[in-house]
C-alpha positions in Angstrom: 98.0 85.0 92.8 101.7 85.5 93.0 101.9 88.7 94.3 99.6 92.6 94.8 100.1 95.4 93.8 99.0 98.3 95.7 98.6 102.0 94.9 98.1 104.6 97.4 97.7 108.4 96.5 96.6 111.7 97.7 94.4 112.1 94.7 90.9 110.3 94.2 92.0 110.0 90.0 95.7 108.2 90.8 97.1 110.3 89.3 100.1 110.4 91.5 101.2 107.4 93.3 103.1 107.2 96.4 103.7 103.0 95.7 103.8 101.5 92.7 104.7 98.2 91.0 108.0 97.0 93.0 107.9 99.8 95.7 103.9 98.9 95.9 104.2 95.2 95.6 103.2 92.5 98.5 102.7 88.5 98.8 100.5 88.8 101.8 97.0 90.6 102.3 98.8 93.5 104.2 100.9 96.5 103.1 103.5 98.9 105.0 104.5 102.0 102.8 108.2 101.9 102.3 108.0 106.2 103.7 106.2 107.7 106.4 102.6 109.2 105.2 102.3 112.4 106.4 98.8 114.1 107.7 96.1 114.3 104.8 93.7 112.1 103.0 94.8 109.6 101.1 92.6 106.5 98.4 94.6 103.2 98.1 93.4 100.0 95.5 95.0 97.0 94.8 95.1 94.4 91.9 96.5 91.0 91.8 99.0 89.7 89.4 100.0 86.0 88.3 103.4 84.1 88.1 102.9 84.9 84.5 102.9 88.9 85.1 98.7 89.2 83.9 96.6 91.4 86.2 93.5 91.9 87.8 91.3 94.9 87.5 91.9 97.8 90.4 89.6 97.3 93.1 86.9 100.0 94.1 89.3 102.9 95.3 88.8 103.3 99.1 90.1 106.1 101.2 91.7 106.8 104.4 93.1 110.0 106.9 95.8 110.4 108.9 95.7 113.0 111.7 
């Protein structure tokens, strides 16, 4: 793995992201969105991509609030 890419949004269906590709991208097993999230409920998946830019499938979508 050369790098993941993570997707968080405040629909179930993606179909708005609030990170995506560089702005969602990380090396390590942890991710800090580049804005503040405000209160709401939000899903997030990540995939893994290789040195030679192929991908993994999403992962199961998993959700999360902030007060």
């Amino acid at each position: 793995v050369d790098h993941y890419e993570v997707q968080i949004s405040t629909n179930p269906t993606f179909s708005i992201t609030l990170g995506r590709g560089q702005g969602g991208r990380t090396a390590a097993s942890q991710y800090t969105p580049e804005v503040a999230i405000t209160t709401g409920m939000y899903h997030w998946r990540v995939r893994a991509v290789n040195a030679q830019g192929q991908f993994s499938q999403w992962s199961a979508a998993r959700s999360f609030s902030v007060p």
